[in-house]
C-alpha positions in Angstrom: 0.0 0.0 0.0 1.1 3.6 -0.8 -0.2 7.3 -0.2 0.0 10.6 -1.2 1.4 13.0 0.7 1.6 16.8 -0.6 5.4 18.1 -2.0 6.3 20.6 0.2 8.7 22.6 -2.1 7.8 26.0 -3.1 6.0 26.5 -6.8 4.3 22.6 -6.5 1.5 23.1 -4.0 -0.6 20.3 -6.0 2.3 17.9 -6.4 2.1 14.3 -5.0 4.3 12.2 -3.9 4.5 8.7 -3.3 5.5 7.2 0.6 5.5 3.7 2.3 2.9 3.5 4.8 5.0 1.5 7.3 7.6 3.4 9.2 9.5 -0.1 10.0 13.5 -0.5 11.5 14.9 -2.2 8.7 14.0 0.7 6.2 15.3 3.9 5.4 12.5 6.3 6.3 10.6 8.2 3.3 9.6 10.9 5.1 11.3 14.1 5.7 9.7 17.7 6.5 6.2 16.4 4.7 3.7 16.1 6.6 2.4 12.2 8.1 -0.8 11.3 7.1 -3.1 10.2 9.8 -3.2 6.7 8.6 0.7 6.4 8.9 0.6 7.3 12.5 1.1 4.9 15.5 2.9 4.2 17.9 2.4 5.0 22.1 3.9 8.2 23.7 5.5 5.8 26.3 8.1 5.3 23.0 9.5 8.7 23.8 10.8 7.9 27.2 13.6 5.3 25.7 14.5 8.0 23.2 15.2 11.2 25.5 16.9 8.4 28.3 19.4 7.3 25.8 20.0 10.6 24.3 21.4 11.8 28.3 23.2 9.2 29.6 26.1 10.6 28.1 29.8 12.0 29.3 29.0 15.8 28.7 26.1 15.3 31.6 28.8 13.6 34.1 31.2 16.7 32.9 28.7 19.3 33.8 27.5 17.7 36.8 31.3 17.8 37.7 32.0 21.5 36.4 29.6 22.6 39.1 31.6 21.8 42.1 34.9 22.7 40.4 33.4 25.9 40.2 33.1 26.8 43.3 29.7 25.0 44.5 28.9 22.8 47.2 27.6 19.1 47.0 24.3 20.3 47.9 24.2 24.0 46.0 25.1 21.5 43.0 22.4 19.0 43.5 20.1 22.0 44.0 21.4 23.3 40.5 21.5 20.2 38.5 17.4 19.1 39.6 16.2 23.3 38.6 18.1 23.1 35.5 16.8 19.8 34.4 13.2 21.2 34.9 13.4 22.8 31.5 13.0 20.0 29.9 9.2 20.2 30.5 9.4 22.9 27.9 11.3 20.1 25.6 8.3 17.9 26.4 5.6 20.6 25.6 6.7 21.4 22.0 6.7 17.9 21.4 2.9 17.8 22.0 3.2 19.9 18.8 4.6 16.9 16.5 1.0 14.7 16.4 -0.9 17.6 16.0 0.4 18.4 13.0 2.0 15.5 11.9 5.1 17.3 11.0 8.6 18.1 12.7 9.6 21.3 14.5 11.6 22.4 11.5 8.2 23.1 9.8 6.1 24.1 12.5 7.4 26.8 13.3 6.7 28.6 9.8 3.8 29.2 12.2 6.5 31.6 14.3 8.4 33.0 11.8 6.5 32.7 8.4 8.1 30.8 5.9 10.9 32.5 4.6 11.7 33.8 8.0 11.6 30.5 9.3 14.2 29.5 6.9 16.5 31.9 8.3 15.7 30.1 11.7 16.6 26.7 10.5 19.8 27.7 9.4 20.8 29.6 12.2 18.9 28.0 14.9 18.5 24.4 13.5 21.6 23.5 11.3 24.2 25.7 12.6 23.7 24.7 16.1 23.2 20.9 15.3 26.0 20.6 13.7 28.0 22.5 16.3 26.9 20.2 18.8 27.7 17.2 17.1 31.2 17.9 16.3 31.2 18.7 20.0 29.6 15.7 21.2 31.9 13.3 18.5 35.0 14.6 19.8 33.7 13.9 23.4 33.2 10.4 21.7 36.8 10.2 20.0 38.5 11.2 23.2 37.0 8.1 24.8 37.3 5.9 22.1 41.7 7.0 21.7 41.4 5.5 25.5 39.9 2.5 24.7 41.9 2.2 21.6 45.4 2.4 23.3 44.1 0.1 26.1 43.8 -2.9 22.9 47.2 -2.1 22.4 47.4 -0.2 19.6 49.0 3.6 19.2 46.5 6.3 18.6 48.2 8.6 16.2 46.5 10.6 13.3 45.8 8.1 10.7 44.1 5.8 13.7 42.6 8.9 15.1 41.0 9.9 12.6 39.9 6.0 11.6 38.3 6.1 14.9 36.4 9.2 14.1 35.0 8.1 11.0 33.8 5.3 12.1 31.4 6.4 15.3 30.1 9.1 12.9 29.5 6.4 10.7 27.2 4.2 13.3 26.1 7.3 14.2 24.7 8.8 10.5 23.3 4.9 10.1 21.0 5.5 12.9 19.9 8.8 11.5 19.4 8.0 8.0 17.2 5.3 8.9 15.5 7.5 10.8 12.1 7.7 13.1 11.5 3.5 13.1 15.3 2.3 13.8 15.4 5.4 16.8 12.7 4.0 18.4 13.5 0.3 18.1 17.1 0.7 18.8 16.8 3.0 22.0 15.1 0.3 24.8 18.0 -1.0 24.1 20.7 1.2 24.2 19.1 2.9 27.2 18.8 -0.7 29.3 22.6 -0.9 28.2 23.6 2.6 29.7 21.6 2.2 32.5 23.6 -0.9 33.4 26.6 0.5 32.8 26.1 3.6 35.1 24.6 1.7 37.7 28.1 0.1 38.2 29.5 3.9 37.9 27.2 5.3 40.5 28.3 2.3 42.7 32.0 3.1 42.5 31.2 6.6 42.5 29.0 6.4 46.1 31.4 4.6 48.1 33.8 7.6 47.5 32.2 10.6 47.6 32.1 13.0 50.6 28.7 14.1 51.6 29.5 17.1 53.4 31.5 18.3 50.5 32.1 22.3 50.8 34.3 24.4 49.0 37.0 25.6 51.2 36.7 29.3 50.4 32.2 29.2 50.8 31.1 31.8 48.1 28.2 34.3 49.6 26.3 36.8 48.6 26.1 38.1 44.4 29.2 35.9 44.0 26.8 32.5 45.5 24.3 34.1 43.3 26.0 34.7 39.7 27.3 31.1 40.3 24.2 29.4 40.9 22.3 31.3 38.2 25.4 30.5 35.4 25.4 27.1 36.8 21.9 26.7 36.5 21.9 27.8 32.5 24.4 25.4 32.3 22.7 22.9 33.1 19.2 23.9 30.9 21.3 24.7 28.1 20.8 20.9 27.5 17.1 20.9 27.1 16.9 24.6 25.8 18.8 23.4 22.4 16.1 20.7 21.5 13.4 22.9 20.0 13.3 20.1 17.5 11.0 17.4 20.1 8.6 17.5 17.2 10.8 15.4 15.4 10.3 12.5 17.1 6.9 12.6 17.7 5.2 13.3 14.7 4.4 9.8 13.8 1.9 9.5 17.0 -1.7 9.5 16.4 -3.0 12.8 16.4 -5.4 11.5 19.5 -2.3 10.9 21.2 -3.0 12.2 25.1 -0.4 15.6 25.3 0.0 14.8 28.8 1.2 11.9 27.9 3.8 13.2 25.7 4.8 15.6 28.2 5.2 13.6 30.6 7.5 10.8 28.7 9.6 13.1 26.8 10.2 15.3 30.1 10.9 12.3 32.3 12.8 10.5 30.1 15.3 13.3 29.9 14.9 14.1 33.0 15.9 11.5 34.9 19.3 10.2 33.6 20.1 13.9 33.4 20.1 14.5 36.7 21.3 11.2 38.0 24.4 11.2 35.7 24.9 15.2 36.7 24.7 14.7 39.9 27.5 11.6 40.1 29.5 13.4 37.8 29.3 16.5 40.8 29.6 13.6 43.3 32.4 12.0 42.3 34.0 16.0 42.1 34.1 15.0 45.9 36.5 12.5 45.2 38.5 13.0 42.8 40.0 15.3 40.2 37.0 15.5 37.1 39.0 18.4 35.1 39.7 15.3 33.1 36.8 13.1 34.3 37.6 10.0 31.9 41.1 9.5 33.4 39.6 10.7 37.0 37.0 8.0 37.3 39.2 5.7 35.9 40.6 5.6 39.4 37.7 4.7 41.5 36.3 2.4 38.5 37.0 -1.5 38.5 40.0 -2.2 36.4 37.6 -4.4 34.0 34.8 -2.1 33.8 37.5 0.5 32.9 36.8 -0.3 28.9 33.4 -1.0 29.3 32.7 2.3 30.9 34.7 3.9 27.8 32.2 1.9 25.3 29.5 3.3 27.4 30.9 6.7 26.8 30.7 6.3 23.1 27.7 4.6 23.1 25.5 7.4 24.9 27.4 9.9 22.6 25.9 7.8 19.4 22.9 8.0 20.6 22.8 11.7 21.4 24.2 12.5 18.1 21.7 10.5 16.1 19.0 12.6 17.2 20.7 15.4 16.8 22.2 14.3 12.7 18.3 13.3 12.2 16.9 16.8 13.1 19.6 18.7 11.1 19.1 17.0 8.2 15.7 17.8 8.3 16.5 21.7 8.9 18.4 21.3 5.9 15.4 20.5 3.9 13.5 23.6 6.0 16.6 26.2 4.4 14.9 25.0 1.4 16.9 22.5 -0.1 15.2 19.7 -2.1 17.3 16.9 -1.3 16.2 13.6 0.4 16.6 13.7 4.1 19.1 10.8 4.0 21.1 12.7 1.7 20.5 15.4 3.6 21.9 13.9 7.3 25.2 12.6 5.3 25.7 15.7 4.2 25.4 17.0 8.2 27.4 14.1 9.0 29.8 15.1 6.8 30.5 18.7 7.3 30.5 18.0 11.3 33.6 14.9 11.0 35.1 17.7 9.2 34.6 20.4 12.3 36.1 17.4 14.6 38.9 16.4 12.2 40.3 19.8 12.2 39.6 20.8 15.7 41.1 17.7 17.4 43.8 17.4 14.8 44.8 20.3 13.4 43.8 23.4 15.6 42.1 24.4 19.1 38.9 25.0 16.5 36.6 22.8 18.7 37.2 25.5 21.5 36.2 28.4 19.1 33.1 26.6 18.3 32.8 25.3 22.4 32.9 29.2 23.0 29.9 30.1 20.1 27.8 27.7 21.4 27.8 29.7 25.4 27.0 32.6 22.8 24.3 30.9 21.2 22.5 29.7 24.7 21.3 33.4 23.9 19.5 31.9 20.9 18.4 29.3 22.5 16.5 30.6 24.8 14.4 33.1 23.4 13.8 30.2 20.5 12.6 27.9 23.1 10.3 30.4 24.8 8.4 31.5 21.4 7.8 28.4 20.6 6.5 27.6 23.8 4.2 29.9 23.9 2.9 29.6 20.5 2.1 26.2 21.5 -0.3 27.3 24.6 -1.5 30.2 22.3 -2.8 27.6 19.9 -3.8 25.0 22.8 -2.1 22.3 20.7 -3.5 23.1 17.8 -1.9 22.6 14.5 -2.7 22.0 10.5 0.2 19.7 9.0 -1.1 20.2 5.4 -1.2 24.3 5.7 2.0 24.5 7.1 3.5 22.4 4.4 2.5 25.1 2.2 5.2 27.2 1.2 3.6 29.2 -1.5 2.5 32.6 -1.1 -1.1 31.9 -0.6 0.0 30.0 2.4 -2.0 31.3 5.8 2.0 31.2 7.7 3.0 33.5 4.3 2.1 36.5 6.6 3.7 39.6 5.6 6.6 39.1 2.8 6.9 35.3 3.7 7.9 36.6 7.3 5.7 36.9 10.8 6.3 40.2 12.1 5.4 39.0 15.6 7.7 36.2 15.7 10.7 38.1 14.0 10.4 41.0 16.5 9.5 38.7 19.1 12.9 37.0 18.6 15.3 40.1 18.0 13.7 42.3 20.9 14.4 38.9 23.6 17.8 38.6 22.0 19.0 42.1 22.5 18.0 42.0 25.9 19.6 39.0 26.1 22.7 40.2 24.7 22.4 43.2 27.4 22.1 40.7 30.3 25.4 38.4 29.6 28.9 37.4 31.8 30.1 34.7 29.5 32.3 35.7 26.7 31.7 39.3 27.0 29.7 41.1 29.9 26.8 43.1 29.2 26.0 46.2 31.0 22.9 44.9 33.0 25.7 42.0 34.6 28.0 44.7 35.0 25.4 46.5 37.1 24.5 43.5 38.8 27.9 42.8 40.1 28.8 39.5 37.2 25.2 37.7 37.9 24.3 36.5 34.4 20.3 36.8 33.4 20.4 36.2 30.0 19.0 33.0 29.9 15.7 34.5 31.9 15.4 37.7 30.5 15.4 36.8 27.5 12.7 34.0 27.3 10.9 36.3 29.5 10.6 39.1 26.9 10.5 36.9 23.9 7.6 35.6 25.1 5.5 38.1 26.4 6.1 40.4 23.2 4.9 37.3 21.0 2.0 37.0 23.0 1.2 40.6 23.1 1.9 40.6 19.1 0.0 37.3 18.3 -3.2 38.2 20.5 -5.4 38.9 17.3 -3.7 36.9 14.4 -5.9 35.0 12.2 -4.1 31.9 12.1 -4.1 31.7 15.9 -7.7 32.7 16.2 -8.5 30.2 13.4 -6.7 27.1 15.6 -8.0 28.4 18.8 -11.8 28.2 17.4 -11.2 24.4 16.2 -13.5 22.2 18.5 
């Protein structure tokens, strides 16, 4: 059996095109930013825990959880930080409630933000840009422990094996994502019963020699307590602030699926292994030295689950990447490419081994892009909070088939291809954003306020009330509102 499903390309609104209706494991998926037809949809929310779990067991969570304490923090300031910061990824789990309702991915929904030219202009920046950033970040994470593990077979890791080694996990990792949707949620039970094994013996090791009463020897108090726990605190929800793509992997649900329901899985499953792998990474901080925590923990580890540990760490890092290779290849198609979303993911794939290549072997690169990406939190934020509250604005409410309309005559065409509301929305939270920052440059509202860093708040803050203010009598959010 086949359907139709309309070509979203620009110029061919009466175009069809022809898809499998079974979204299976063993087959490369069809679909890219089209929208899902209803009778391709299934599937339980309770799928979405396994994919969020899997995505944050991973080695950047037990550096964070570390960096806290090395910062200055105590045990329980940390603990305090790591369990606020990880709350924001209720706001990860309610723009995926926006994914069956219209049977699209986030990468097209939010044409219903920003228009559809300005939306493209999103995707690049906000979508591929930062994907691919992250990736080459989170592959050379990967590489680091996989040159362990390497020179613990025996073997020497020098350039040519180095970069072997690289190759290779982006490989497994572009597999994954050019299968897509069916092999994520097959594969990820899995991989996240696997990590959690593995962690359990690392939470073990990690308990027995941690100090509980942990306290910095110099205690930080007053603005200095607070600009730490406030940057600490972004640190943390940077995480779940750069995946304003949970659409993506819930678009396949049935439109009837219960939002609560995919809330509540995508939240807890990301949730939970965040802050339990934060907080041994700030517990074994206690312990031992975790400025280098793959050679720190090596110490309190087993010497047989040393390599096992490392093959953890590149596991979770696959996984992690996956999603985040699967979502930029679909903002590739948003810029307005029309390529296949395979194609599409190698072609992430490809430009983000070359980011790691040249910034682990060639040049300190990786820290230039490490450095962007605190920028980009900036981004991140506001992005997350318009989207949010487009979402409640709506109640939920979304039409697949007009948003995959990118002609002119397309109700998200707005003025010029761009929505006035979201585009000012979006510049106004940035700026004061940008006023509000301590990271790489300080702004003069945390020069007033002693170093204490509100960007991350201030800017959702105003985002989002200027888009509501803006939106309160558009016609495409009246229109979804009056649906019964």
């Amino acid at each position: 059996m086949a359907s139709t499903i309309p070509d979203p390309h620009p110029g061919s609104p009466g175009a069809q095109v022809t898809a499998p209706t079974a979204d299976r494991p063993g087959r490369i998926e069809a679909h890219g930013i089209d929208h899902i037809p209803e009778t391709e949809r299934h599937g339980h929310p309770r799928e979405l825990f396994s994919v969020w779990a899997a995505a944050n067991v991973n080695y950047l969570s037990l550096v964070i959880g570390g960096a806290l304490v090395l910062m200055g923090l105590s045990l329980g300031q940390a603990l305090a930080v790591i369990v606020i910061g990880n709350l924001f990824w209720l706001l990860t789990g309610l723009l995926a409630t926006s994914g069956p309702a219209a049977g699209a991915p986030s990468e097209v929904i939010t044409r219903a933000m920003y228009g559809v030219l300005g939306n493209r202009v999103n995707n690049a920046v906000g979508g591929w840009l930062v994907s691919v950033c992250y990736f080459a970040l989170n592959l050379a994470a990967a590489a680091t422990a996989a040159f362990a593990l390497v020179e613990k077979a025996g073997l020497t890791a020098n350039t040519p094996v180095k970069a072997a080694v690289i190759v290779v996990i982006a490989a497994l990792t572009l597999a994954i994502s050019v299968y897509g949707h069916a092999l994520i949620i097959k594969l990820y039970l899995p991989i996240t019963l696997a990590l959690a094994g593995a962690f359990t013996v690392v939470a073990f090791a990690v308990l027995r020699h941690a100090d509980f009463s942990y306290a910095p020897e110099a205690s930080l108090t007053g603005v200095d307590l607070w600009a730490l726990l406030v940057a600490g605190t972004a640190m943390i929800a940077s995480g779940p602030l750069s995946y304003t793509t949970s659409a993506d992997f819930s678009r396949y649900l049935p439109r009837t699926a219960s939002r609560k329901a995919v809330i509540g899985w995508t939240a807890l499953g990301a949730f939970v292994p965040s802050v339990v792998v934060c907080a041994l990474g700030a517990l074994a901080a206690t312990a031992v030295d975790m400025t280098d925590p793959q050679t720190a923990l090596q110490e309190i580890l087993p010497g047989w689950f040393v390599p096992v540990f490392l093959l953890a760490l590149v596991l979770g890092t696959i996984a992690i990447n996956a999603l985040t290779a699967y979502s930029a290849g679909l903002a590739l198609q948003a810029v307005g490419l029309r390529i296949r979303r395979s194609v599409s993911v190698l072609f992430d794939g490809a430009a983000a081994v070359a980011l790691t290549l040249y910034g682990l072997l060639v040049s300190n690169f990786l820290d230039t892009v490490s450095n962007a990406l605190q920028v980009i939190v900036v981004l991140t934020g506001p992005l997350m909070a318009i989207y949010a509250t487009d979402v409640l604005l709506r109640r939920g409410r979304y039409d697949g088939l007009q948003l995959s309309d990118e002609t002119s005559g397309s109700p998200f065409w707005y003025t010029g291809g761009i929505n006035p509301a979201g585009a000012l929305a979006l510049v106004v939270g940035l700026t004061s954003a940008a006023l509000c920052v301590n990271t790489l440059y300080t702004g003069p509202v945390a020069t007033a306020l002693g170093g204490v860093d509100l960007s991350l708040p201030v800017g959702m803050i105003v985002s989002a009330a200027l888009y509501a203010l803006l939106m309160r009598n558009d016609r495409t959010l009246l229109a979804a509102r009056a649906v019964a």
